[in-house]
C-alpha positions as CSV (number, residue, x, y, z in Angstrom):
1,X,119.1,30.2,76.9
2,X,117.2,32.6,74.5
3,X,118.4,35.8,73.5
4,X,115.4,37.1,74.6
5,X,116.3,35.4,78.1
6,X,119.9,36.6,78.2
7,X,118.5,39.9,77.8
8,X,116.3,40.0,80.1
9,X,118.7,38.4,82.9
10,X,121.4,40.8,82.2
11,X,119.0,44.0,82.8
12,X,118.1,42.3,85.8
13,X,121.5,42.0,86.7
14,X,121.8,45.8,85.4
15,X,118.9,46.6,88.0
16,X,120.2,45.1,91.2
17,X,123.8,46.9,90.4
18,X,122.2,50.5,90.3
19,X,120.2,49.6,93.2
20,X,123.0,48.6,95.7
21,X,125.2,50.9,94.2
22,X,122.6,53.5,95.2
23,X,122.7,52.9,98.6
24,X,125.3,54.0,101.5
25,X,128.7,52.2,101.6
26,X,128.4,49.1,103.4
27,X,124.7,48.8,103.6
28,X,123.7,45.6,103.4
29,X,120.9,44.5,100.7
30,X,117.4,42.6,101.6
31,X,114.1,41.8,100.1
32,X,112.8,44.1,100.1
33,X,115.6,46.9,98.8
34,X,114.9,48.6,95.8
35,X,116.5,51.4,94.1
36,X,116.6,55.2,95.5
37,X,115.8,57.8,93.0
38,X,119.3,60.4,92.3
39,X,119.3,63.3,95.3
40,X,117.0,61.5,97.8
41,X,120.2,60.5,99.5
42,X,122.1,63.2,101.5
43,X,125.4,62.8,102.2
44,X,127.2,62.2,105.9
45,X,129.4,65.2,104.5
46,X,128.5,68.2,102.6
47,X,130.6,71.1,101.7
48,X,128.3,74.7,101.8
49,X,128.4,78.2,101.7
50,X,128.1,78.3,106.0
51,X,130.6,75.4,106.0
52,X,130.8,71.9,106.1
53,X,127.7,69.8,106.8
54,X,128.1,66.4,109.0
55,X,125.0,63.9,109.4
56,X,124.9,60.5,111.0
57,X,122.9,58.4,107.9
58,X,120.8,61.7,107.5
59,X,120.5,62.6,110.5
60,X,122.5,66.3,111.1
61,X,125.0,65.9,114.1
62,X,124.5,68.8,117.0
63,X,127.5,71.3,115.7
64,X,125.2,71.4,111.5
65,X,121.7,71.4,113.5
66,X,123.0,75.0,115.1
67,X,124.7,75.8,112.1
68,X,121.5,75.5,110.2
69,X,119.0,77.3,112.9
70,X,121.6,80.2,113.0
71,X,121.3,80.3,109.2
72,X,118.0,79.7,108.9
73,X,117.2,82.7,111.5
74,X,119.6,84.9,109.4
75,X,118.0,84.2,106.8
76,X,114.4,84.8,107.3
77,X,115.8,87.8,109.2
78,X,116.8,89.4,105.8
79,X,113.8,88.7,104.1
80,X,112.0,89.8,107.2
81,X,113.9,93.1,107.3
82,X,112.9,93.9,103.2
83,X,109.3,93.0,103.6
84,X,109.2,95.3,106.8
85,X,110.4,98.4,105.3
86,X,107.2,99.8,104.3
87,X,105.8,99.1,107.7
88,X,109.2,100.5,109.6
89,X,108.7,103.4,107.6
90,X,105.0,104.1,108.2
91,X,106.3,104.0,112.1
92,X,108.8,106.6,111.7
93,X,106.4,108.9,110.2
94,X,104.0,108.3,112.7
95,X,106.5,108.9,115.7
96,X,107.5,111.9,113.6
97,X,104.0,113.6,113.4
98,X,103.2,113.0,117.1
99,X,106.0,115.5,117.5
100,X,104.5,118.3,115.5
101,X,100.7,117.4,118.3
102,X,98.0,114.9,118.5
103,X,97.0,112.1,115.9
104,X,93.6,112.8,114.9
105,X,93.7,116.6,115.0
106,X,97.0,117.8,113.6
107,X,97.6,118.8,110.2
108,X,102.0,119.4,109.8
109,X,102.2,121.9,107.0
110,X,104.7,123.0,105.4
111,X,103.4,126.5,104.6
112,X,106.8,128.5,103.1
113,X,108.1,124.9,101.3
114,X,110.4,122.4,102.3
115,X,114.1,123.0,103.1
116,X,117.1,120.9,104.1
117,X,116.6,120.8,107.3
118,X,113.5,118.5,106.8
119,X,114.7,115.2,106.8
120,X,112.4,113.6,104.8
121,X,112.4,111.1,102.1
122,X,112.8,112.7,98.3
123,X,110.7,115.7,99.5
124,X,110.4,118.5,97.2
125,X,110.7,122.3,97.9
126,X,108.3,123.2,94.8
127,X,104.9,122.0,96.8
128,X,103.4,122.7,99.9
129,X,102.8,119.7,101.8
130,X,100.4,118.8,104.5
131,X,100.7,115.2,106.5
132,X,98.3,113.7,108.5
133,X,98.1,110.8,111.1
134,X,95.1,109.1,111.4
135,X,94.1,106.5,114.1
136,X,90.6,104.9,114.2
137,X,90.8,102.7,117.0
138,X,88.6,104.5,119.2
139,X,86.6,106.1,116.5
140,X,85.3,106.6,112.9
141,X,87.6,109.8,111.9
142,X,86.3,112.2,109.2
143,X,89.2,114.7,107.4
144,X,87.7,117.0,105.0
145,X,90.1,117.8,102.1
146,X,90.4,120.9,100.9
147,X,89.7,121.9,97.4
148,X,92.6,122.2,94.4
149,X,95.1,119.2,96.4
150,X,96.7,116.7,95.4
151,X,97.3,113.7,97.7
152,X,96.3,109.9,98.7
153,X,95.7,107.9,102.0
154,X,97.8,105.3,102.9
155,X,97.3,102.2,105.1
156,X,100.0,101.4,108.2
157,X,101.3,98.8,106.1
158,X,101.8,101.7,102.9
159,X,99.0,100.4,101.0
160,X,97.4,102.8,98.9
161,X,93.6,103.1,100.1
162,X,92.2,106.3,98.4
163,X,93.3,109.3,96.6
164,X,92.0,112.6,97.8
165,X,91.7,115.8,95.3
166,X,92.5,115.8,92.2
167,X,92.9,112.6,91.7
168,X,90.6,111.4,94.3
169,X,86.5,110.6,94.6
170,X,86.1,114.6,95.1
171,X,87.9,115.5,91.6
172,X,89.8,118.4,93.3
173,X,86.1,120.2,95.0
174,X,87.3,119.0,98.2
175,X,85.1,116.4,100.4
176,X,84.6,114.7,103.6
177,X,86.4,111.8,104.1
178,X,84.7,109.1,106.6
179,X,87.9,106.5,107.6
180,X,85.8,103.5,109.6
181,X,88.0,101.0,111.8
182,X,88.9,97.6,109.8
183,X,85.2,95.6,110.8
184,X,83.3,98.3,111.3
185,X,79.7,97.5,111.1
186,X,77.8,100.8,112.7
187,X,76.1,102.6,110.6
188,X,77.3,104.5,108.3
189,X,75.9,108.5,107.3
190,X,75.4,109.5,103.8
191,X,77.0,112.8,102.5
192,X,80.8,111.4,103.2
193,X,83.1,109.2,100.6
194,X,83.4,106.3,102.8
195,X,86.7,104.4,103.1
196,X,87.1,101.0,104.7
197,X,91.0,100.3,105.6
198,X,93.1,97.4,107.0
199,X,94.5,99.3,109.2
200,X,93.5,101.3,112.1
201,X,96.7,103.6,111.7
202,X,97.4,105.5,108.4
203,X,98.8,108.5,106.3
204,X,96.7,111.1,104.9
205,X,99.3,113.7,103.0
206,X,98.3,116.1,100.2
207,X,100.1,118.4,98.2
208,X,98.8,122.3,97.7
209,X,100.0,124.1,94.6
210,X,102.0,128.0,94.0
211,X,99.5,130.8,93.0
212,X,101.9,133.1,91.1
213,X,104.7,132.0,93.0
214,X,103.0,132.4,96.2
215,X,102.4,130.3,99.2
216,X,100.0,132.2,100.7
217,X,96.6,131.4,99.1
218,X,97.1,127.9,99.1
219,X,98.1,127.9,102.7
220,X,94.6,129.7,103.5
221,X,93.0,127.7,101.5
222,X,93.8,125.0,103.8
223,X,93.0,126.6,106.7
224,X,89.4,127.7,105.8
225,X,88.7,124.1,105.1
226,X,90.7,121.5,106.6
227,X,89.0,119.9,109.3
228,X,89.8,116.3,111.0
229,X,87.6,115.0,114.1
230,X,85.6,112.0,115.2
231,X,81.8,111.3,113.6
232,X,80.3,111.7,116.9
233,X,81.1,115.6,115.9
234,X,79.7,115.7,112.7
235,X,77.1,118.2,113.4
236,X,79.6,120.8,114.8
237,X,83.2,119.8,113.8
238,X,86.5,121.6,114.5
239,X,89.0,122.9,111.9
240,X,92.1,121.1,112.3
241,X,95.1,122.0,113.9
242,X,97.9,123.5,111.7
243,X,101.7,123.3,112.6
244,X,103.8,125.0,110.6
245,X,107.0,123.0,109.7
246,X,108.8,124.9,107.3
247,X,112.0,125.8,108.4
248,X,112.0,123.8,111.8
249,X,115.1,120.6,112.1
250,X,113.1,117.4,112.0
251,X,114.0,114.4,111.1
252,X,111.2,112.3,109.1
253,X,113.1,109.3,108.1
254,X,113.2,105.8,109.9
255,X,116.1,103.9,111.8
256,X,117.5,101.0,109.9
257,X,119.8,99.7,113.1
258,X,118.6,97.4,115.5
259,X,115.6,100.1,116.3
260,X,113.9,98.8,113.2
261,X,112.6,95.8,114.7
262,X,111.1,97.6,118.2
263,X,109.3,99.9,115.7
264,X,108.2,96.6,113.3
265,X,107.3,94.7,116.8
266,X,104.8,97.9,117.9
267,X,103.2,97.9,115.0
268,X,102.4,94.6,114.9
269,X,101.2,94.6,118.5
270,X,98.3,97.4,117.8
271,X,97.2,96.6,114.1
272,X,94.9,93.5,113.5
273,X,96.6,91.5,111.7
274,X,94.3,91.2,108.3
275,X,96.2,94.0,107.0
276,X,99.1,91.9,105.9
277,X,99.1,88.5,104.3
278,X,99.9,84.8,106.6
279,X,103.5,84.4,104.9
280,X,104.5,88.3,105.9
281,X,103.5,87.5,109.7
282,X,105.3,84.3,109.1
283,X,108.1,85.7,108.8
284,X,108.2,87.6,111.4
285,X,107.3,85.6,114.0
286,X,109.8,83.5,112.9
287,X,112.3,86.3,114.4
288,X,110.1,86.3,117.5
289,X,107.9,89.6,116.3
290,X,104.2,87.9,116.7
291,X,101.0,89.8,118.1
292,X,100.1,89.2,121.7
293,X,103.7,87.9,122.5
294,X,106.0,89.9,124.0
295,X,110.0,90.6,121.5
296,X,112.3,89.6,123.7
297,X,114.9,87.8,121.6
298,X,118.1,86.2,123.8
299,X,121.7,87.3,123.0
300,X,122.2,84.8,120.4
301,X,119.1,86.0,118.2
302,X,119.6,90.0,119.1
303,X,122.8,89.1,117.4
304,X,121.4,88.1,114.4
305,X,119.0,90.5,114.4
306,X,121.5,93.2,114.3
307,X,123.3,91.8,111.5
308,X,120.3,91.6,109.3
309,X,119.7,94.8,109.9
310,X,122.8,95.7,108.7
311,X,122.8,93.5,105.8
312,X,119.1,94.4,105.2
313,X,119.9,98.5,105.0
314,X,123.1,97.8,102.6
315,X,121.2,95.6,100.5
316,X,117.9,98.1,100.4
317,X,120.8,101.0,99.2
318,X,121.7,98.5,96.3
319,X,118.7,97.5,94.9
320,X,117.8,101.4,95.4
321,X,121.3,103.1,93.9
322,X,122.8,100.0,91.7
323,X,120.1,97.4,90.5
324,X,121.6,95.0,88.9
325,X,119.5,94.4,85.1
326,X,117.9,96.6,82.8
327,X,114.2,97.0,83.8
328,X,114.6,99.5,86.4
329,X,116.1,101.7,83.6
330,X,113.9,104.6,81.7
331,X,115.7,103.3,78.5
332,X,116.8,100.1,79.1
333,X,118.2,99.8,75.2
334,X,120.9,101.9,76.2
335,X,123.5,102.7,78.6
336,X,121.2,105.5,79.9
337,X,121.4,106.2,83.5
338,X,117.8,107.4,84.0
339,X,115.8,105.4,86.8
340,X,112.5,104.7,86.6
341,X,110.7,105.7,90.1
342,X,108.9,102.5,91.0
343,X,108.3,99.6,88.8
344,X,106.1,97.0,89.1
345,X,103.0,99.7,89.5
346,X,102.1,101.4,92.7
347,X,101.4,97.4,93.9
348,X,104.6,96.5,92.9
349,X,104.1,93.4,91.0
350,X,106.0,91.3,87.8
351,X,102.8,90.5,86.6
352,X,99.2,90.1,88.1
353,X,99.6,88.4,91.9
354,X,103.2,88.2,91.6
355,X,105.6,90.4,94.1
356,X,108.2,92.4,92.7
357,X,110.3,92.5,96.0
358,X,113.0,94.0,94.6
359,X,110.8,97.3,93.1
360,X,108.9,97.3,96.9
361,X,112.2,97.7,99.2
362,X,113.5,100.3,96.8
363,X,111.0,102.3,96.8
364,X,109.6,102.0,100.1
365,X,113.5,102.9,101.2
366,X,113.8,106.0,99.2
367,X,110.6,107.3,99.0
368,X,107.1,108.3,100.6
369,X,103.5,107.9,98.9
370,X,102.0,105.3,97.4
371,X,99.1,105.8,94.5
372,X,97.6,104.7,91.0
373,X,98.3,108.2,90.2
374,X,102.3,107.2,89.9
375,X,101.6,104.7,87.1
376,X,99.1,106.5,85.2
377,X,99.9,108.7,81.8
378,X,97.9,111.7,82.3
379,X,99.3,114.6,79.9
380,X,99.3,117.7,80.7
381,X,98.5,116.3,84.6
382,X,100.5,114.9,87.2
383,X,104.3,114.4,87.7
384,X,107.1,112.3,86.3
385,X,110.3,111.7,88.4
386,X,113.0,110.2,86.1
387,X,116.2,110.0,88.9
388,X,119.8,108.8,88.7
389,X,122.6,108.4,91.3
390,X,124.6,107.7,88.1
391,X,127.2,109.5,85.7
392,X,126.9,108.8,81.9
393,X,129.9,106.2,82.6
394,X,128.2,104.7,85.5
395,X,130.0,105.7,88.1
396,X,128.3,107.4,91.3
397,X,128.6,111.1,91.8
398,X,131.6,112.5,93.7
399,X,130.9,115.7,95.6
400,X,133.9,117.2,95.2
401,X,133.6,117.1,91.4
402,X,131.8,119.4,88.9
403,X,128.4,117.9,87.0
404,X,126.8,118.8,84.3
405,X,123.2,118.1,83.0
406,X,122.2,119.3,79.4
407,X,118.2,119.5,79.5
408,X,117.5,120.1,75.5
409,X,115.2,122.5,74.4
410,X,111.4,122.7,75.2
411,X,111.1,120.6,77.9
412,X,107.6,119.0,77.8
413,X,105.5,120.1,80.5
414,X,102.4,122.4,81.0
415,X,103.9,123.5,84.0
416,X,107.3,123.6,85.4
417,X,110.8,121.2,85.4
418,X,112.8,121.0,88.5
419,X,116.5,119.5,89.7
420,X,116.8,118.6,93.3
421,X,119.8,117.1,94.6
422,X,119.8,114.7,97.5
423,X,122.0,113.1,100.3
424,X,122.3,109.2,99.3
425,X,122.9,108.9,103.6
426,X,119.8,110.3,104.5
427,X,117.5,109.9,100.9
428,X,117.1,113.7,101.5
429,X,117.6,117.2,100.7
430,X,121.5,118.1,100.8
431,X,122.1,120.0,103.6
432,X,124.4,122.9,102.2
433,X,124.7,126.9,103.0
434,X,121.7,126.4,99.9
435,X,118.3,127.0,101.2
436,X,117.1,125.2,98.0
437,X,118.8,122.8,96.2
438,X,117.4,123.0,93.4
439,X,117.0,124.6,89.9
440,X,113.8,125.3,88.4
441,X,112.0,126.6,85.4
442,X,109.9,128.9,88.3
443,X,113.1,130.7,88.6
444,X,113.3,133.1,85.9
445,X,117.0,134.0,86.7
446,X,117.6,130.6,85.3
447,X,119.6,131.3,82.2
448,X,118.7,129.3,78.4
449,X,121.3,128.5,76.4
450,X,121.0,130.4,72.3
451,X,119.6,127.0,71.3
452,X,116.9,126.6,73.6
453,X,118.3,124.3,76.0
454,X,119.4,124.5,79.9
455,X,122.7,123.7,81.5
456,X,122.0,122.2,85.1
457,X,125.7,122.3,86.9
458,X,126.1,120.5,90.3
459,X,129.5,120.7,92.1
460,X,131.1,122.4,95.4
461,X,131.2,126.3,93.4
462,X,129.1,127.5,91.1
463,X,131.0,128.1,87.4
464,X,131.1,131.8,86.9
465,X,127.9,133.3,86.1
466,X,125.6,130.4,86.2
467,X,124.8,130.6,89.8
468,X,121.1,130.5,89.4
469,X,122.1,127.0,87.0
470,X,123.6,125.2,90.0
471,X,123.3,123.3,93.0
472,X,126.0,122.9,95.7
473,X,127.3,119.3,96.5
474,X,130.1,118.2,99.3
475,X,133.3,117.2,98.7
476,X,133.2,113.4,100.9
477,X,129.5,113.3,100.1
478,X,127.3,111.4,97.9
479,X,124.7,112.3,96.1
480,X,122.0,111.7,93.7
481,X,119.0,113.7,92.1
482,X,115.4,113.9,90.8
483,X,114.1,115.8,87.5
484,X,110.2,116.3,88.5
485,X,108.5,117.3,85.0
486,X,104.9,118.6,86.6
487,X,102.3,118.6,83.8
488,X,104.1,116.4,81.4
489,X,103.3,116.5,77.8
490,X,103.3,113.9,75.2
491,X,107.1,114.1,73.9
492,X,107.8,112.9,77.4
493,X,105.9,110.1,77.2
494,X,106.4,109.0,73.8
495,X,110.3,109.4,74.1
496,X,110.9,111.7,71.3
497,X,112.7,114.1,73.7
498,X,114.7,113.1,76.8
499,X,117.1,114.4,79.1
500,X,121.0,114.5,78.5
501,X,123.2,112.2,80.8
502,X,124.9,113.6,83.6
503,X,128.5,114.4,82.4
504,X,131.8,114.8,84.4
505,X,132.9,118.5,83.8
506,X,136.9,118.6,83.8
């Protein structure tokens, strides 16, 4: 024999080992067997994070089939729960408002600021706010925004739709808003900015501003002009109700118990379902949340709900207070504990049509507003929010300790700087004997260091003297805060000046 032919017969012979050797123990070889490619094969026995996995030839026995539906519910349960939250949220400020009067008509204001006893995501006590629930199910709705606001309208699943004032289609002159149902094919009016939602449920909220210090002209301003009411009313509307929320206990922020999935499960039963995207609604009917099927989940699957709800609210409180990486960070060169607000834009995306989940549930946890507006470097304009829940070592903030924040000299904004410190339970104002818990650059009992700078002290008391420098905090209590820089200038953008880390005082 050739060695051409002994070659060829021992990779034959080379062929037919792999092949048998590739198949089960004790399987017997025929004609027709050839060789499996690595991994097809599953094992009888598998060890796994849920335990071990038994299968008959591939086939899982009854104990691993329930094993893997339980995980496989608890699974898409969690990643049901983090896509949710912006839509779980929507429904607690909805539920919220229809406390204050009707959808459609009411406008909650806030008309002498916000204090801690509004519960209510990151809110700030140096704006007047106005929220507004809209419904177009039964009707077209026109809101006519006042002049000199700030503010946007977002969908029931927090998508941005529109900014109003400033930064909206009226430029800050104020304009009438037409909001048509999702399909709408009537006819539509000219003399209205038209807007065309998903949604028949959404957010209007706009911000008024201080007129030397004062609430009271913007606070007119918005009664003169606000109005909300149906188009068939056009020709002789009504100016919208105004509740006054300032100062009244109200809690603004959503459930994250088992209570989160009866609000997901309404919203899903009224909105059409083009809002969202076929994977989303997947998802949740996976969990038994589908439109035009009734949640009723057995003991087994209300179990598992409530678990993922429990893992879901711990795990949206560490992507929020601890992200893991870098890219979350203002300076991420560093060991800077400066937050950026979102990332991923007000879409919340790696890159174009790709989700950044993890920048969505932190946000959407923590916070309340979606726009263009937040990504967008306008000097002089706007608002920054850089944020920590962080000491200069890393280590969260202890209530019981004293704080202190060095803010150097000439803080860049055409406006005002503030500090407000918040609860990290409720994601809002600290409730202390403080009616503001805050300092500010509108205070001008705030005292300047001889070099220009500004000492920001957080702690239980107040070190002697610098009262008007400090904000109260809990012993027990956690907390983190925001530094809003309204009108930023340049320096802030291009990172020539910057805050001081939060340092431990002993």
């Amino acid at each position: 024999m050739s060695n051409r032919s002994l070659a060829r017969a021992a990779k034959l012979l080379l062929s037919l080992f792999i092949a048998t050797s590739s198949l089960p123990a004790g399987a017997e070889t025929f004609k027709m067997t050839t060789e499996i490619a690595p991994g097809v094969i599953t094992p009888d026995r598998m060890e796994s994070s849920i335990g071990p996995l038994t299968l008959r030839d591939g086939f899982p026995t009854e104990e691993t089939t329930a094993k893997i539906w339980d995980n496989l519910d608890r699974s898409r349960a969690l990643q049901a729960y983090l896509l949710a939250i912006p839509i779980v949220n929507q429904a607690g400020m909805r539920d919220s408002l229809k406390k204050f009067g009707p959808v459609n008509q009411t406008n909650v204001i806030w008309e002498n600021l916000v204090d801690p006893r509004t519960v209510e995501l990151t809110a700030n006590d140096n704006t007047i706010y106005s929220f507004i629930w809209i419904d177009t199910k039964d009707s077209p709705m026109v809101v006519e925004i006042p002049p000199k606001v700030l503010g946007t309208i977002n969908d029931f699943w927090y998508k941005w739709v529109v900014d109003v004032g400033v930064t909206g289609p009226d430029k800050g002159a104020g304009g009438k808003y037409l909001i048509l149902p999702p399909g709408y094919a009537g006819d539509v009016p000219e003399g209205f900015i038209v807007v065309r939602p998903t949604t028949y449920g959404m957010w209007v909220v706009f911000r008024s501003f201080l007129v030397d210090g004062k609430t009271e002209p913007a606070v007119q301003g918005v009664k003169d002009t606000l109005k909300i009411y149906p188009l068939a009313e056009k020709d002789s509307p009504k100016p919208a109700t105004l509740v006054n929320a300032s100062g009244v206990p109200a809690n603004f922020v959503m459930p994250t118990d088992y209570r989160f999935w009866e609000l997901l499960n309404q919203v899903i039963q009224e909105e059409p379902p083009e809002g969202s995207d076929p994977t989303t609604l997947g998802l949740f009917a996976s969990i038994g949340i589908e439109k035009g099927k009734p949640f009723a989940p057995d003991a087994r699957m209300k179990d598992i709900l409530t678990d993922a709800a429990n893992i879901g609210a711990v795990t949206a409180r560490a992507l929020a207070l601890n992200i893991r990486g870098r890219d979350a960070f203002f300076y991420p060169d560093s060991k800077s504990s400066w937050r950026l607000p979102f990332f991923g834009g007000y879409r919340f995306q790696s890159q174009p049509g790709v989700s950044n989940l993890d920048g969505a549930a932190f946000y959407y946890f923590f916070a309340t507003g979606v726009t263009p507006a937040m990504e967008e470097k306008m000097v002089g304009q706007g608002s920054q929010y850089p944020w920590t829940a962080l000491d200069a070592d890393g280590k969260p903030f202890d209530g019981a300790r004293t704080y202190r924040l060095t803010l150097p000299k000439d803080v860049p904004v055409k406006d005002f700087w503030s500090v407000i410190v918040y609860d990290v339970q409720t994601r809002s104002m600290i409730q202390t004997d403080q009616a503001a818990p805050s300092v500010t650059s509108q205070n001008k009992d705030v005292k300047i260091n001889a070099d220009g700078s500004v000492d920001v002290f957080f702690g239980p008391k107040a070190p002697e003297g610098m009262e008007s420098n400090w904000v109260q905090t809990i012993p027990g209590k956690g907390w983190f805060m925001i530094l809003r820089l309204y009108g930023p200038l340049e320096p802030w953008f291009d990172g020539s000046w910057r805050p001081g880390e939060i340092t431990l005082v002993e």
